[in-house]
N, C-alpha and C positions, 0 to 999 in steps of 0.2 A: 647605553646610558652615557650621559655628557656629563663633563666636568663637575657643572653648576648642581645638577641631580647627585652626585655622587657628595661632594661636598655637604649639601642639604644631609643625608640620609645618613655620613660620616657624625657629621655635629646633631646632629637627633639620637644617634647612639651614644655618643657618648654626654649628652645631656641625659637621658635615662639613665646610661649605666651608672653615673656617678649622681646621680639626683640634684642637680644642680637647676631645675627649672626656672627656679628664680632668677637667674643670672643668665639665661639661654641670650636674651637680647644683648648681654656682651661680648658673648662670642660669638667671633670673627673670623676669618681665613688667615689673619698674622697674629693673633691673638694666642699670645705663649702656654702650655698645657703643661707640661712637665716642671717640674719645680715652681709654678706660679698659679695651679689649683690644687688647696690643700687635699681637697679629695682624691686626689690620682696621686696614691701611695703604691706601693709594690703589687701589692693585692688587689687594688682596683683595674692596673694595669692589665693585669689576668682577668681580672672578669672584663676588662675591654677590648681585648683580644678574643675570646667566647664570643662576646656579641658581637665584633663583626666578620668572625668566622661562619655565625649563624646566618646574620642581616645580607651577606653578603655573597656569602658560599665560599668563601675563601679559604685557604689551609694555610695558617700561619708555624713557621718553625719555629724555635725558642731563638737560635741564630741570628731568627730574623728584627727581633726585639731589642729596641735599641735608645736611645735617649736622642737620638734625631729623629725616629721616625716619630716619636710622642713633641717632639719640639712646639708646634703648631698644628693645627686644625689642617692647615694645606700644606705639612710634609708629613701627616697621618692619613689624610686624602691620597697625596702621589703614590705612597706604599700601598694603600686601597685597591688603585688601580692598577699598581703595577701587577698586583696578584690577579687581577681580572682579566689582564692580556694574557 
């Protein structure tokens, strides 16, 4: 799977997870996520971590949860990937 496809399928989960379809067309690859959609609170984080432990087969640790990796769309992607290598 390449960047571009992972990206895609990062920002499609987290447009479901947090029900944001309306706003899908605004987000972006630098498009800020933590602190800057009111919907990704504490709890959303967690269900967005589930899905893309689901979407993706990934095993995320609580360790590994962090206010960088939720920064942006493309340093929630890089974390995506890194679990995939």
């Amino acid at each position: 799977m390449n960047t571009a496809a992972i990206i895609d399928d990062v920002k499609a989960v987290v447009v479901e997870t947090l029900n944001v379809e309306d706003r899908a067309d605004a987000i972006g690859p630098s498009t800020p996520l933590l602190g800057s959609l009111p919907e990704l609170d504490s709890m959303a984080v967690l269900e967005l971590v589930y899905a893309l432990e689901t979407r993706f087969g990934i095993a995320v640790d609580g360790e590994d949860v962090s206010a960088e990796v939720f920064e942006t769309l493309t340093s929630l992607t890089e974390f995506v990937e890194s679990k995939l290598s």
